[in-house]
C-alpha positions as CSV (number, residue, x, y, z in Angstrom):
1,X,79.9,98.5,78.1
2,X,76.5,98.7,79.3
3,X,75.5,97.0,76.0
4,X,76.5,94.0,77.8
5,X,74.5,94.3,80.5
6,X,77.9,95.1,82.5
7,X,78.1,98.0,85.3
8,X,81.9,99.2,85.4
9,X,82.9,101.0,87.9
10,X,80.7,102.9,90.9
11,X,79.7,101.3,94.0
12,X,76.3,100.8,93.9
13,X,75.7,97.5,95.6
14,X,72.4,97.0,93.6
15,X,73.0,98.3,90.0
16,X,76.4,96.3,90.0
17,X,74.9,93.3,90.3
18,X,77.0,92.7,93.2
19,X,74.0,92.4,95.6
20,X,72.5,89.6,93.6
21,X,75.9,87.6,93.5
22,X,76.8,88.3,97.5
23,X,72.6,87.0,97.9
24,X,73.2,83.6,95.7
25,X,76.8,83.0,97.8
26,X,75.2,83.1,101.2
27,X,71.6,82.3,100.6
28,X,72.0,79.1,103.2
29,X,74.6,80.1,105.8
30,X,73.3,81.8,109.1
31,X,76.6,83.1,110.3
32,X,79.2,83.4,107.2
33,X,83.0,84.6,107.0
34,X,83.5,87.0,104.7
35,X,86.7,88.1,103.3
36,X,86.4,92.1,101.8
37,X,89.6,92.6,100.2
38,X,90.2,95.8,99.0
39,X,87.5,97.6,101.6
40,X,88.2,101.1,100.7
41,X,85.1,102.8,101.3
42,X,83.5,100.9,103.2
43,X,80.2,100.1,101.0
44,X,80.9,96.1,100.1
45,X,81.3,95.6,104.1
46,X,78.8,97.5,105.2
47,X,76.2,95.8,102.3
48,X,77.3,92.3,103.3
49,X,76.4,93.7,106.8
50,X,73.1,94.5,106.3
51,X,72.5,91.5,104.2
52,X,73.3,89.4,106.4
53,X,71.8,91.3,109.2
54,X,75.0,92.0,110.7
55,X,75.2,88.2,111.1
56,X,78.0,87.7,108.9
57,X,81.8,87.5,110.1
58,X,83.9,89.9,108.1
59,X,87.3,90.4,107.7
60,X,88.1,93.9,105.9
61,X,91.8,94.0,104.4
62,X,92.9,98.0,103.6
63,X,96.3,98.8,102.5
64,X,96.8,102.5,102.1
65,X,96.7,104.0,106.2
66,X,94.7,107.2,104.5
67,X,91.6,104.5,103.8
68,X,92.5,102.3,106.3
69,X,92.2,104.8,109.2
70,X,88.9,106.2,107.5
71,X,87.4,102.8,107.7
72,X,89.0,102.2,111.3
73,X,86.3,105.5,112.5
74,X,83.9,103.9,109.9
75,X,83.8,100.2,110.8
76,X,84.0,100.7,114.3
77,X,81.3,97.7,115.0
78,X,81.2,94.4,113.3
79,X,83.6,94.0,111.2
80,X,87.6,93.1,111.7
81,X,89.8,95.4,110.3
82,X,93.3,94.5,109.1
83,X,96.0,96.9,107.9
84,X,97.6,95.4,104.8
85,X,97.4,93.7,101.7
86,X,97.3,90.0,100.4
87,X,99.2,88.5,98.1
88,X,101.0,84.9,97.3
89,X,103.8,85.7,99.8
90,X,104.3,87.4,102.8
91,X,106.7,90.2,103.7
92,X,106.9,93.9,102.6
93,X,106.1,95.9,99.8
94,X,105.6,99.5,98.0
95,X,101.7,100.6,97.5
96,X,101.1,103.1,94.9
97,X,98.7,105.4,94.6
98,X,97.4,108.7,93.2
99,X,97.7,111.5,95.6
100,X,94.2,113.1,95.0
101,X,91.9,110.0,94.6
102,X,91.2,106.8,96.5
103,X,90.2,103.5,95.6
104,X,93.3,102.8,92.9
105,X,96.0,101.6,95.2
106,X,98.2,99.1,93.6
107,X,101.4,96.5,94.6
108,X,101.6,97.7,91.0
109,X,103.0,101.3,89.2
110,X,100.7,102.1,86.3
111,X,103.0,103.2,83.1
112,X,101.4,106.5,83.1
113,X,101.8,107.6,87.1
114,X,101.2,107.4,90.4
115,X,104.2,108.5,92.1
116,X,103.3,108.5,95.4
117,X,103.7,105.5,97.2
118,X,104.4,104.1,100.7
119,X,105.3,100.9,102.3
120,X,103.3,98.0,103.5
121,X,102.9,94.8,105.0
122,X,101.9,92.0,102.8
123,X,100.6,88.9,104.1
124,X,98.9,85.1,102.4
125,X,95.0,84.6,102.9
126,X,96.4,80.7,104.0
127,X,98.8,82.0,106.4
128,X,96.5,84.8,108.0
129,X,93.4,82.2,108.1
130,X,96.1,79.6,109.8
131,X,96.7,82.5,112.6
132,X,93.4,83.2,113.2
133,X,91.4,79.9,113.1
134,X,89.6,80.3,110.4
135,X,88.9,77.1,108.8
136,X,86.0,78.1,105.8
137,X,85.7,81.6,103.8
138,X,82.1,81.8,102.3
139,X,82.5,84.7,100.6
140,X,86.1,86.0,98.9
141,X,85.7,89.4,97.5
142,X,89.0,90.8,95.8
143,X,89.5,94.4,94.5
144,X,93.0,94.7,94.7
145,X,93.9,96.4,91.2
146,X,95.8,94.3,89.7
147,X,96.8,91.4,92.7
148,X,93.9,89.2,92.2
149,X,95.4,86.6,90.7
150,X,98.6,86.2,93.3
151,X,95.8,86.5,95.9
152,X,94.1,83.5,94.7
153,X,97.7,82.0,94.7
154,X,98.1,82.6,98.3
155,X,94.9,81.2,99.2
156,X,95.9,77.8,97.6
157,X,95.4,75.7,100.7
158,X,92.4,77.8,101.7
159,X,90.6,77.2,98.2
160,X,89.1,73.6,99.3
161,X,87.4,75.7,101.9
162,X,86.3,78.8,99.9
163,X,82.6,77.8,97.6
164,X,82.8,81.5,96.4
165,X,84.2,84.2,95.1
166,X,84.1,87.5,93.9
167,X,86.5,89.2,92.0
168,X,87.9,92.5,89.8
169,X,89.2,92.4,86.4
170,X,90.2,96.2,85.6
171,X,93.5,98.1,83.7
172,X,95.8,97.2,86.8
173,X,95.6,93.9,85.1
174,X,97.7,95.2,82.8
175,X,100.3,96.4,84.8
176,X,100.4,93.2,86.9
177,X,100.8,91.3,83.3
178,X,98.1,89.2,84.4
179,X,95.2,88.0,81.8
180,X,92.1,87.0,82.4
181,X,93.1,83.4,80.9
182,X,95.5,83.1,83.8
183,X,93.0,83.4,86.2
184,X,90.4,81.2,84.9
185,X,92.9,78.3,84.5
186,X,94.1,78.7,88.2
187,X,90.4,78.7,89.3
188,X,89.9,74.8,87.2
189,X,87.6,73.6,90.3
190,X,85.1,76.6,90.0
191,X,82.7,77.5,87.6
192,X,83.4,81.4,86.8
193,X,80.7,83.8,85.8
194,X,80.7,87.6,84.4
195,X,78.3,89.2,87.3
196,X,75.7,91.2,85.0
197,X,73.6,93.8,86.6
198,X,70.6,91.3,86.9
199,X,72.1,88.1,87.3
200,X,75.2,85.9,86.2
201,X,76.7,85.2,82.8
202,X,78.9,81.6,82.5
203,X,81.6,82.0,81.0
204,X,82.5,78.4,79.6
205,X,86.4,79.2,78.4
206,X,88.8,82.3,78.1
207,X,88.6,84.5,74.9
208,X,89.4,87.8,73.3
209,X,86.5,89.0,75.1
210,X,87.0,88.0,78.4
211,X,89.6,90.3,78.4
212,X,87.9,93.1,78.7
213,X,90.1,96.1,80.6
214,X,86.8,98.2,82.1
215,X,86.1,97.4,85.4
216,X,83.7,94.1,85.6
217,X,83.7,91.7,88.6
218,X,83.6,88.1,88.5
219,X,82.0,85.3,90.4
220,X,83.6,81.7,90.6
221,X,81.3,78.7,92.5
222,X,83.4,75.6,93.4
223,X,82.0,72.7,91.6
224,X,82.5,70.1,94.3
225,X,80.2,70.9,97.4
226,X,82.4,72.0,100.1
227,X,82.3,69.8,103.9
228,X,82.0,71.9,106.6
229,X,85.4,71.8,108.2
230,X,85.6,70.3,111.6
């Protein structure tokens, strides 16, 4: 869909569009927390890194041990690493995957494969921040294939305190039965925008072509300007 102006898939920080987004979020904030869920690979922490001049707080959530241990010899200054996923409850769970490729782990089986799996620890953005004493998230980034919507969900509390973020809409949608139109209605206080590979597209109500199963990210601004938590 580069018709649209849309980069699906790849990691390119720049030609996603991603760095302008991550730029806009955290133009004003010296110090920011950053949330990178879904850091397989490394690239989105590392880029909000060097952003930010390795200013920015960031918390890097990696489910599959594989990736996770990767990024633990990767990451090894700067950034927190957590072993685990989020969703809207907290407990255990079964992470599917491909056994050959990373970057498609899933809460959620696809209909057409991925049979091997192990088991993981799930935990709630609200309940994590709560443990750690972290009051304000300036940047959310979800790539979770398919759990983005049941993150948000688990981050209920935490929303009043989150003025961005970014997220995936991709085929694990699909096979968490979540639509597009779910997400935008959950996400009422924020205005959401397709993130185009120069700049951002509003998107003023859900449609047949919002959803879109290639890869595109999102970006959601709160509309209310956020206090600075005590």
């Amino acid at each position: 869909i580069e018709g649209m102006n849309i980069r699906t898939g790849g990691r390119n920080f720049n030609e996603t569009g991603e760095r302008f987004a991550a730029t806009y979020a955290l133009r004003n904030n010296d110090r920011p927390v950053v949330f990178d869920v879904g850091a397989q690979g490394g690239e989105y922490t590392k880029n909000i890194s060097d952003l930010t001049g390795g200013k920015a707080r960031i918390y890097a959530f990696e489910p599959r041990l594989k990736d996770y241990l990767e990024l633990k010899e990767m990451l090894k200054d700067g950034a927190t690493l957590i072993h685990g996923a989020l969703e809207e409850t907290i407990g255990e769970g079964t992470l599917y995957y491909p056994e050959h490729t990373s970057g498609l782990s899933s809460l959620y089986k696809p209909d057409d494969g991925f049979n091997t799996s192990e088991p993981i620890m799930i935990e709630t953005i609200d309940n994590f921040c709560g443990q750690n004493n972290i009051q304000k998230i300036d940047l959310l980034k979800l790539d979770t294939e398919g759990s983005e919507l049941k993150c948000l969900r688990g981050a209920e509390r935490m929303l009043k305190n989150i003025p961005y973020i970014q997220f995936e809409f991709c085929i694990s949608s699909r096979d968490s039965r979540t639509y597009f139109k779910d997400i935008f209605e959950f996400l009422s206080d924020y205005t959401l925008y397709r993130i185009l590979q120069d700049g951002l597209y509003e998107i003023q109500s859900p449609d047949k072509i919002t959803e879109l199963l290639f890869t595109t990210n999102y970006f959601a601004e709160r509309k209310e300007p956020i206090t600075q938590p005590l």
